[in-house]
N, C-alpha and C positions, 0 to 999 in steps of 0.2 A: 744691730740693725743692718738687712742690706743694702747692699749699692747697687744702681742699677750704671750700665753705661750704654749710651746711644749715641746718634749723630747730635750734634748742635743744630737746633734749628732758631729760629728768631734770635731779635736785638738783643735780649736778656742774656742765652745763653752766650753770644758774642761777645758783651761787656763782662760778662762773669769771666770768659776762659780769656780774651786780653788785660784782666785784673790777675790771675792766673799766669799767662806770662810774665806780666810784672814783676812778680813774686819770683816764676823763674829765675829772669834776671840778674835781680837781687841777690838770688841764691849762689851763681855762679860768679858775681863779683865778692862776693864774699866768702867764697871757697878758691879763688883765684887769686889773693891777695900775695902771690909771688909773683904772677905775673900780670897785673893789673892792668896792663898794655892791651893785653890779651881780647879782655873783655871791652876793651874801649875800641878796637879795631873790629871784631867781629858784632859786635850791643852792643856799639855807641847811639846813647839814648835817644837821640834826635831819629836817627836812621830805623834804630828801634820801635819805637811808636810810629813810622811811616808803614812799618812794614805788618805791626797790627791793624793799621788801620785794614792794611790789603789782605788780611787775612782771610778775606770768604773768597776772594779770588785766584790766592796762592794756593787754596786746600779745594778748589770750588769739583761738584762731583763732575762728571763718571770719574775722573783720574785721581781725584786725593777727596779727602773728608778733613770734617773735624769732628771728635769725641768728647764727650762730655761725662765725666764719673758726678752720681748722683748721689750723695745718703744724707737720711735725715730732713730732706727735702730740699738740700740745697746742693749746687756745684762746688764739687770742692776736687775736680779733678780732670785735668784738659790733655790732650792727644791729638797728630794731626800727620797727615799722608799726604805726599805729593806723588808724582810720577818721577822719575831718572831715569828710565830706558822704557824700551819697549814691553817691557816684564817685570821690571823690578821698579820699589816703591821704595822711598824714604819714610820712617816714621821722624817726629821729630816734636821737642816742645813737651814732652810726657813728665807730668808734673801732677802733684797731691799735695793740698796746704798741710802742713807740717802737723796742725791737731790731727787730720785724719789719715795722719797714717799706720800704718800697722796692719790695715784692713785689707790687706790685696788689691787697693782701686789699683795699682799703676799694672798689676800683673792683670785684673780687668781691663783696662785700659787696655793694654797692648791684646789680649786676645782679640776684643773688640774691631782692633782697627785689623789683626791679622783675618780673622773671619771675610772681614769686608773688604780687603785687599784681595783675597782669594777668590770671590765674589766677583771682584772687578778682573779678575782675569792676571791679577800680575801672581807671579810664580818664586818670587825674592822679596826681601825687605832688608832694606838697611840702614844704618844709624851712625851717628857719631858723638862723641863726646869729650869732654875734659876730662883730665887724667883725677882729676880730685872729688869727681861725683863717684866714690867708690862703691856706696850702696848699690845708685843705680849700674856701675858694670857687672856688681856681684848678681842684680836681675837679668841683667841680657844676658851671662852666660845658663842661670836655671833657666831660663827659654827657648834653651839651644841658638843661641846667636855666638857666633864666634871671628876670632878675628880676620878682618879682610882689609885689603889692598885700597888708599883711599880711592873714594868715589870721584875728587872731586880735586882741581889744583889748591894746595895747601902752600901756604908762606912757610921757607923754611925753616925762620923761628919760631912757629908756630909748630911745626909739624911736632918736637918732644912732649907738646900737651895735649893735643888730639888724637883718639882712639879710633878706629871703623871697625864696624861689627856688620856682620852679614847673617842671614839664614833661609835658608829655603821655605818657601809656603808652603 
């Protein structure tokens, strides 16, 4: 069956891809169990859930989006772009519940939001992550994402667990 992916529009699609984070979350405290810290300082759940709520205004368009992978008639696949420069965009949040994956939604996903990035004029996209989501850095590199210089001030006990990946639109 295929998946479709587009912009998130209405409450539905909103509550599905912040259930969708949740699940991210979860995912990277429990791939993070060295350093537990980690995820309570950058996710700590309270701060967490504020910042879902703000999510249609952190992603909101012309400058970032949110994406939604569809199959089988349901979301089972969330993606989302902000701005970081004049040109360049953050992807961030690129996540598929665990039944549906195998299916290329996150490599959908990301063309999706790359299209629409390109679209919007920015000319970069970039990413970061934790050193234990190894699936996902083995997709950033078959997408031609490769490593770059952090974007952004990193704590420097932090800095051995977080990746930045960079690639031109």
């Amino acid at each position: 069956m295929p998946a479709a992916f587009r912009l998130a529009t209405g409450v539905d699609d909103l509550n599905e891809t912040r259930r969708l984070c949740r699940d991210y979350r979860a995912l990277l405290a429990e791939r993070a169990r060295a350093a537990p810290w980690l995820v309570e300082r950058y996710y700590a759940e309270s701060q967490y859930e504020a910042l879902l709520d703000r999510l249609p205004e952190l992603h909101a368009r012309p400058d970032g989006a949110i994406f939604v992978a569809v199959r089988g008639g349901q979301i089972c696949g969330c993606a989302m772009t902000h701005r970081i420069g004049p040109e360049t965009c953050e992807i961030k949040r690129v996540f598929t519940d665990p039944a549906a994956r195998g299916h290329g939604l996150a490599r959908g996903l990301f063309a999706a939001a790359m299209d629409q990035a390109r679209a919007d004029g920015y000319r970069e996209m970039k990413l970061d992550t934790m050193i234990w989501l190894e699936e996902a850095i083995g997709l950033y590199g078959k997408l031609g994402f490769t490593p770059c210089p952090p974007f952004y001030d990193l704590a420097p006990d932090a800095a051995p667990y977080i990746r930045f990946f960079g690639r031109a639109l």
